[in-house]
C-alpha positions in Angstrom: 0.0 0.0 0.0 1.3 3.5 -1.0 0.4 6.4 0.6 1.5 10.0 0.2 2.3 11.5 2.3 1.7 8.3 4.7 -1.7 9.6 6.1 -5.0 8.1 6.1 -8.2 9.7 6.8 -11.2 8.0 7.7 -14.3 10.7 7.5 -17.5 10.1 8.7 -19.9 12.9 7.9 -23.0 13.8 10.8 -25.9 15.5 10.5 -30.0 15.5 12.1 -30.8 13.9 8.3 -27.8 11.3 8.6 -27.1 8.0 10.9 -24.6 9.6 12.8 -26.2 12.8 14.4 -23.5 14.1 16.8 -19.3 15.1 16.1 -19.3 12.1 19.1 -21.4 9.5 16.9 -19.5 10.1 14.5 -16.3 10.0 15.5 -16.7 7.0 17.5 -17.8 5.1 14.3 -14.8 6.3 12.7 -12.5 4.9 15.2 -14.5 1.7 15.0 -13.6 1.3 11.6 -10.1 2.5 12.2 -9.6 -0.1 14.9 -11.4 -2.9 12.8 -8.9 -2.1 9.5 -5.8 -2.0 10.8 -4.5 -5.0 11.3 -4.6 -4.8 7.5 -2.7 -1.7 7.2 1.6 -1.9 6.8 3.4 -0.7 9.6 4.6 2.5 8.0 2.5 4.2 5.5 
């Protein structure tokens, strides 16, 4: 996997229309995923 400049971003977008209403929601789903996908991700990107 190549990456420049070595940074991955997960985004998870909130709003009162969407699944994920709060910056908390949100962010805790993101770091769900982040946590669940990186035992697939190199050790240095």
């Amino acid at each position: 996997m190549d990456v420049d400049p070595g940074v991955l971003e997960i985004m998870i977008g909130y709003s009162e229309l969407e699944d994920f209403r709060t910056v908390d929601a949100a962010c805790g789903r993101a770091l769900e995923v982040a946590t669940t996908l990186s035992p697939h991700f190199p050790d240095h990107l």
